[in-house]
C-alpha positions as CSV (number, residue, x, y, z in Angstrom):
1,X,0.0,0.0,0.0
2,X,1.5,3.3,-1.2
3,X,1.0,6.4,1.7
4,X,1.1,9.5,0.2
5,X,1.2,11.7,3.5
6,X,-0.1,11.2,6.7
7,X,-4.0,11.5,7.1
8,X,-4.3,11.1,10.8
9,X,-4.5,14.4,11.1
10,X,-7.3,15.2,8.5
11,X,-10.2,14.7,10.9
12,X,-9.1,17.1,13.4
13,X,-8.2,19.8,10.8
14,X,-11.8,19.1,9.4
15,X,-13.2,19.9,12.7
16,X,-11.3,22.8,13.3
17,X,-12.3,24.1,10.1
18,X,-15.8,23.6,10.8
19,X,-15.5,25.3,13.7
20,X,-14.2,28.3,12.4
21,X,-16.5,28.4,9.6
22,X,-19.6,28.0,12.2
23,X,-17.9,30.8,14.5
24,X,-17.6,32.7,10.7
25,X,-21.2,32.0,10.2
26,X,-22.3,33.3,13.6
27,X,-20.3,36.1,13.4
28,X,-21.6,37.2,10.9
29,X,-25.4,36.8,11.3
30,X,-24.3,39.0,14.3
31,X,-22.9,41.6,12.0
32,X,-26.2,41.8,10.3
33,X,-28.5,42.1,12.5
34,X,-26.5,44.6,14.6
35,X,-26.5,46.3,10.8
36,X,-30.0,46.0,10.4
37,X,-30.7,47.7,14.0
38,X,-28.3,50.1,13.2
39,X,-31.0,51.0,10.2
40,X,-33.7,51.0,12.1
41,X,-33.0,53.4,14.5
42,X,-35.9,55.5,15.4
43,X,-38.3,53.3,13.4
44,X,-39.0,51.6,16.6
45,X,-42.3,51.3,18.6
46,X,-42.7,50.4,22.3
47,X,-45.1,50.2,25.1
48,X,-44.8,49.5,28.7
49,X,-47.5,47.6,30.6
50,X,-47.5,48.5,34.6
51,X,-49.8,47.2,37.4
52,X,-51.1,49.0,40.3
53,X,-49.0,49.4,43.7
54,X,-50.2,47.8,47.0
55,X,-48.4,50.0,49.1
56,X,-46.6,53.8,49.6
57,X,-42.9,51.8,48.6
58,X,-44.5,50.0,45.3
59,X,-46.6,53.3,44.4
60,X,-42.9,55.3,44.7
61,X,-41.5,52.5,42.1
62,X,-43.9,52.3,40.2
63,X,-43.9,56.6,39.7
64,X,-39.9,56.6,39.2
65,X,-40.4,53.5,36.5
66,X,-43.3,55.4,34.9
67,X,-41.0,58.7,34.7
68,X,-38.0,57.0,33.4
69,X,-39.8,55.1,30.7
70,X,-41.9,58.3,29.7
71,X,-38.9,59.6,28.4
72,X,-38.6,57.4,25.6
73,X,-42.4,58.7,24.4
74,X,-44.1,55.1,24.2
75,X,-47.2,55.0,21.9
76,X,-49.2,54.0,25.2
77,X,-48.5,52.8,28.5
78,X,-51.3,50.1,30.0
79,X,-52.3,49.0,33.4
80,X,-53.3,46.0,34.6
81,X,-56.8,44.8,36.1
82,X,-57.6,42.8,38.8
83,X,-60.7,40.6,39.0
84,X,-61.9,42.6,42.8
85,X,-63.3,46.0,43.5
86,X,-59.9,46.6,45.5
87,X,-57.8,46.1,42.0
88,X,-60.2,47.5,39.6
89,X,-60.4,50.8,42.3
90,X,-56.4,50.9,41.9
91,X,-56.2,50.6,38.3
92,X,-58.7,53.3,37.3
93,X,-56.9,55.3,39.9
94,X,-53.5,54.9,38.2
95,X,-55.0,55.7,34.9
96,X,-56.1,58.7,35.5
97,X,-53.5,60.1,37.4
98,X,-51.0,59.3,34.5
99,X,-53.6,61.0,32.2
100,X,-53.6,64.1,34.7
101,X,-49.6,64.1,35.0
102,X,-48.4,63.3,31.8
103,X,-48.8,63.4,28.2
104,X,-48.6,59.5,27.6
105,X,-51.5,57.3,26.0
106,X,-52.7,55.9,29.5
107,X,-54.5,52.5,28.7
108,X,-56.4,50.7,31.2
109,X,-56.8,47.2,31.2
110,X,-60.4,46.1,31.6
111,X,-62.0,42.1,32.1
112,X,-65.6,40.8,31.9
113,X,-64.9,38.1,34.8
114,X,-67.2,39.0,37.9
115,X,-68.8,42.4,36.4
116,X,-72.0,42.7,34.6
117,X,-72.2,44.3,31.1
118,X,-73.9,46.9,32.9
119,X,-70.9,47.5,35.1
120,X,-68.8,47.1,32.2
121,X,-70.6,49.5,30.4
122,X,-70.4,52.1,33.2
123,X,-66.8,51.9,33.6
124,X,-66.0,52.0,30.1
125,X,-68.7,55.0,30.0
126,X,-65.7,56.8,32.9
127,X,-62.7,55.8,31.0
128,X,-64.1,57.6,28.0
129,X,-65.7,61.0,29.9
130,X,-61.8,61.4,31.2
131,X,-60.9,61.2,27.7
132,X,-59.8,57.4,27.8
133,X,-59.6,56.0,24.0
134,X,-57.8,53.2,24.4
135,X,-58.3,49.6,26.2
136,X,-56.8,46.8,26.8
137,X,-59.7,44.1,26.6
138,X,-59.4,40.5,28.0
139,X,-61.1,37.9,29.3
140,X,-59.9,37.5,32.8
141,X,-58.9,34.6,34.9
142,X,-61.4,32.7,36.2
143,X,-61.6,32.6,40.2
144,X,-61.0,29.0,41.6
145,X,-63.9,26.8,41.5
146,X,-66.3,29.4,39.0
147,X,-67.9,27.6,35.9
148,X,-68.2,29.0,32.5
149,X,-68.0,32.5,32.0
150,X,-71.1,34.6,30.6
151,X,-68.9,36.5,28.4
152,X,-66.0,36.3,26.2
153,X,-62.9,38.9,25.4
154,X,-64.9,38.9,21.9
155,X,-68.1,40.0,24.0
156,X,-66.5,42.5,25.7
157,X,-65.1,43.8,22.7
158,X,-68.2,44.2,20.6
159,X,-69.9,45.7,24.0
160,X,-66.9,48.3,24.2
161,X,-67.6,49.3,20.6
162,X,-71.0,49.8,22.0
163,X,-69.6,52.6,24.3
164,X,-67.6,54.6,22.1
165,X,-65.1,54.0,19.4
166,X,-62.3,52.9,21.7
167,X,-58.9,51.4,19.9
168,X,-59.0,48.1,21.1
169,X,-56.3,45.7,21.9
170,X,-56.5,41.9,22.9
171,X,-54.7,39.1,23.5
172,X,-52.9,36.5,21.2
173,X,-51.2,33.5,22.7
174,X,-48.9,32.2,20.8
175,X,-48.3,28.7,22.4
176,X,-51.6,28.5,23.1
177,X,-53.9,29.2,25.8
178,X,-53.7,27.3,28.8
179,X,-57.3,26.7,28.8
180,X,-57.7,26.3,24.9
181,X,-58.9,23.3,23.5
182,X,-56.5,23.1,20.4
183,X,-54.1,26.0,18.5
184,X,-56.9,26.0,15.8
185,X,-59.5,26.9,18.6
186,X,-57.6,29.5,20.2
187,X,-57.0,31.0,16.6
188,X,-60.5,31.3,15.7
189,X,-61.0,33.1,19.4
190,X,-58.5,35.7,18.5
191,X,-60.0,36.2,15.0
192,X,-63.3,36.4,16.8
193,X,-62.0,39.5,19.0
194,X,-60.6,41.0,15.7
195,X,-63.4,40.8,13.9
196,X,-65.4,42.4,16.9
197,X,-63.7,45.4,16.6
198,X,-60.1,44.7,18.2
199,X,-57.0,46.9,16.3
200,X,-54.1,44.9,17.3
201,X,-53.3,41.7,19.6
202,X,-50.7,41.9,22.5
203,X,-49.1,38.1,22.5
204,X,-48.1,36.5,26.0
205,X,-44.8,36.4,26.6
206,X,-42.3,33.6,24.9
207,X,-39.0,33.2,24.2
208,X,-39.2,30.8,20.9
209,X,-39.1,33.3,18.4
210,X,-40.0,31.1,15.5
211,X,-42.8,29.9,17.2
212,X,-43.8,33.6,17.6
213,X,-43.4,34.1,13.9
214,X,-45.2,31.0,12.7
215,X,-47.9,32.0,14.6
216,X,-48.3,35.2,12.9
217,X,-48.2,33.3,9.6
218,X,-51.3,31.5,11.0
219,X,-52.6,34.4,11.8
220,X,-52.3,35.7,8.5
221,X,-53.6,32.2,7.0
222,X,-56.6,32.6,9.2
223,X,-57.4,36.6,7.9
224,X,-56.5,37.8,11.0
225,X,-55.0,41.2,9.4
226,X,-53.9,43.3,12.2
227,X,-50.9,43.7,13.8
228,X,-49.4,40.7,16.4
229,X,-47.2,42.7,18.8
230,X,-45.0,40.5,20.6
231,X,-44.9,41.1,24.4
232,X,-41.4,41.3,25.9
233,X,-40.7,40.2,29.4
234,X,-36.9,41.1,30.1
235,X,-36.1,38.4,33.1
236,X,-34.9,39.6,36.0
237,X,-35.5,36.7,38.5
238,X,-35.3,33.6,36.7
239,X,-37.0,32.1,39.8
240,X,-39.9,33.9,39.0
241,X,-39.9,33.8,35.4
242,X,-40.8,30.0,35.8
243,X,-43.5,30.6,38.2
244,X,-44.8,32.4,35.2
245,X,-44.5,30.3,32.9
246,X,-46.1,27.5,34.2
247,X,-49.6,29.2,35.0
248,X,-49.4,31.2,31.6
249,X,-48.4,27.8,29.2
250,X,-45.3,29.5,28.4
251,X,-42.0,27.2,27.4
252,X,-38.6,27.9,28.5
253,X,-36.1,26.8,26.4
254,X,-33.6,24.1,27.7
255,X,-30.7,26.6,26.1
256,X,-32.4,29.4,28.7
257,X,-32.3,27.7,31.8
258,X,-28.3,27.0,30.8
259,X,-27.9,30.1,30.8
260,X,-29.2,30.7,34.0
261,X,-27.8,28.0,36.1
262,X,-26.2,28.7,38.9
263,X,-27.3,32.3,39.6
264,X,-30.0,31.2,42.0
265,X,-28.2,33.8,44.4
266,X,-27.1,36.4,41.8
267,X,-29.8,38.7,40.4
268,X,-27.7,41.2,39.2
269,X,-25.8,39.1,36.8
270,X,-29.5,37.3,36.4
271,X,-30.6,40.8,35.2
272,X,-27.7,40.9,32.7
273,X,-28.3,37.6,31.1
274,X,-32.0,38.2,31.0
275,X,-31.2,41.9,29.0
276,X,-29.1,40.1,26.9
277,X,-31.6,37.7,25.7
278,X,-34.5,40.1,25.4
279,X,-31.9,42.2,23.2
280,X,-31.0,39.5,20.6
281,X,-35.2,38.4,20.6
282,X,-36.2,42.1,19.4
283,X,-32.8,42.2,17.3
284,X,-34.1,39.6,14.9
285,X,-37.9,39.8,15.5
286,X,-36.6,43.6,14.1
287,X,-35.2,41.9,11.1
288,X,-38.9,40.3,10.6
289,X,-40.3,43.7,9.9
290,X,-41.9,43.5,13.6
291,X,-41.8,47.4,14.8
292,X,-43.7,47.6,17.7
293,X,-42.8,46.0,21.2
294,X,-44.6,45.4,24.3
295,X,-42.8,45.0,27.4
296,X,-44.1,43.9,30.4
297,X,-42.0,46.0,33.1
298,X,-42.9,44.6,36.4
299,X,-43.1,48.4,37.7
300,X,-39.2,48.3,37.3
301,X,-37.6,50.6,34.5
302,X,-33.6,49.5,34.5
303,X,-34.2,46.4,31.9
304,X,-36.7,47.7,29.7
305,X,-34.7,51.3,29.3
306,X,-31.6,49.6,28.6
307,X,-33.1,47.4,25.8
308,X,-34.5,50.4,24.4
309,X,-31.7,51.8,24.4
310,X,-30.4,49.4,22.4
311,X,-33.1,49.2,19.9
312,X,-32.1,52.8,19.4
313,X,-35.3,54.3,20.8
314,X,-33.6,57.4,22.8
315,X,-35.0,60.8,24.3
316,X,-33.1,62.8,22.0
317,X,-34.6,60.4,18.7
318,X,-37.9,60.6,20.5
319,X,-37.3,64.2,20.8
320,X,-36.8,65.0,16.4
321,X,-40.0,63.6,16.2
322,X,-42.0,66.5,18.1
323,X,-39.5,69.4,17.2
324,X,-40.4,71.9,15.2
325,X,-40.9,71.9,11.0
């Protein structure tokens, strides 16, 4: 047998090739989207979503966050809704003082669960004499024990429209539901709600973007033609985060919960990771042609600004927008 040069080594050199080519590749998907975002600055759309305070320290977070945040001029800040008197009493109270001290879009969150449409009615009736136009609509969660609901998030829709001509936004899920049947079922709810009156869906937070984005390809299968703004949640405990997830039917990725091991006791560098993540997510859902972004804050501002920041939405971009022409 003639040996024309040793190939023992060929397999390694092979791999290391590979590898430099995959570290090439990677590179240089980075390189674009980073390029992409670079083009897109100022072309960015975000919202904040807020919940009322329990208490003099949360209400004092909850006003710094708003006034950090406000800087960046979201197209509307919401606020959630609780299913008791207490909650709903809080929210409405929230609302309108950001409507009173501020120039943002203040949007309340509003559910059918225990309220007539009578009550409904009457509250939506308020929201709309203080010069409230926009609503979050949904469903609710249904208290432990309770049997079928009398209404829908479709109902309550079509009975907002009732009221006034509120823009409307819903909610899409897109890995389902927790209590929906089947994906198909849940996609014919949402289209239900759009073709009640809704002008956008808010999804639930994920963290598989290609599941987000065939979703929306469902979505647009199914004639569902508005838009399907993907919520953010920017992870700050990751403790937390999976106590979320598992009431919301939310998956976390195997590769996430890598990433987090071993900061059980380290929330800063928890914060970090969970920035970083939420960063590349709206990096390539910006290469999708997805332009507005929904964050759900917590009542803390530090995450959220900084991925804003990165997006390239900035007071002083925010700012050319309401100079002077």
């Amino acid at each position: 047998m003639l040996i024309y040069g040793d190939h023992s080594a060929l397999p390694n050199m092979m791999s290391r090739g590979i590898k430099k080519s995959m570290s090439f590749f990677h590179a240089n998907q980075r390189e674009v989207l980073n390029q992409n975002l670079a083009e897109l600055q100022g072309q960015i759309n975000v919202s904040f979503e807020f919940f009322p305070p329990r208490s003099n320290e949360m209400e004092q977070t909850l006003w710094q966050s708003i006034d950090r945040l406000s800087e960046l001029k979201p197209t509307f800040v919401s606020v959630t809704y609780g299913a008791n008197s207490g909650d709903r009493k809080r929210t409405h109270s929230v609302i309108k003082d950001i409507k009173e001290r501020t120039d943002l879009d203040a949007t309340p969150h509003l559910t059918c669960i225990d309220a007539t449409p009578q009550e409904l009615q009457a509250i939506a009736w308020n929201y709309w004499l203080i010069g409230i136009r926009h609503i979050v609509a949904l469903r609710g969660d249904l208290p432990p024990g309770s049997g079928r609901p009398s209404m829908y998030g479709a109902d309550l829709v079509a009975l907002l429209k009732t009221v006034g001509d509120f823009d409307i936004s819903v909610a899409a899920y897109p890995e389902m539901h927790p209590e929906a049947r089947s994906a198909q079922s849940d996609l014919l709810n949402l289209k239900r709600k759009v073709d009640a009156g809704a002008s956008r869906a808010i999804t639930q937070f994920f963290f598989d973007v290609e599941n987000y984005l065939r979703f929306r390809d469902r979505c647009v299968a199914a004639g569902i033609d508005t838009e399907i703004v993907p919520g953010i949640f920017p992870v700050s405990n990751f403790r937390q985060l999976k106590h979320f997830a598992s009431v919301t039917n939310v998956k976390v990725p195997n590769w996430m919960t890598a990433m987090f091991d071993g900061l059980e006791h380290d929330l800063e560098t928890q914060k970090m990771v969970g920035a970083s993540i939420a960063m590349d997510m709206v990096k390539i859902l910006s290469r999708e042609g997805i332009k507005d972004f929904h964050f759900y804050t917590l009542n803390r501002a530090e995450l959220t600004y900084a991925i804003c920041h990165t997006l390239g939405v900035r007071p002083r971009d925010r700012d050319k927008d309401h100079s002077p022409r």
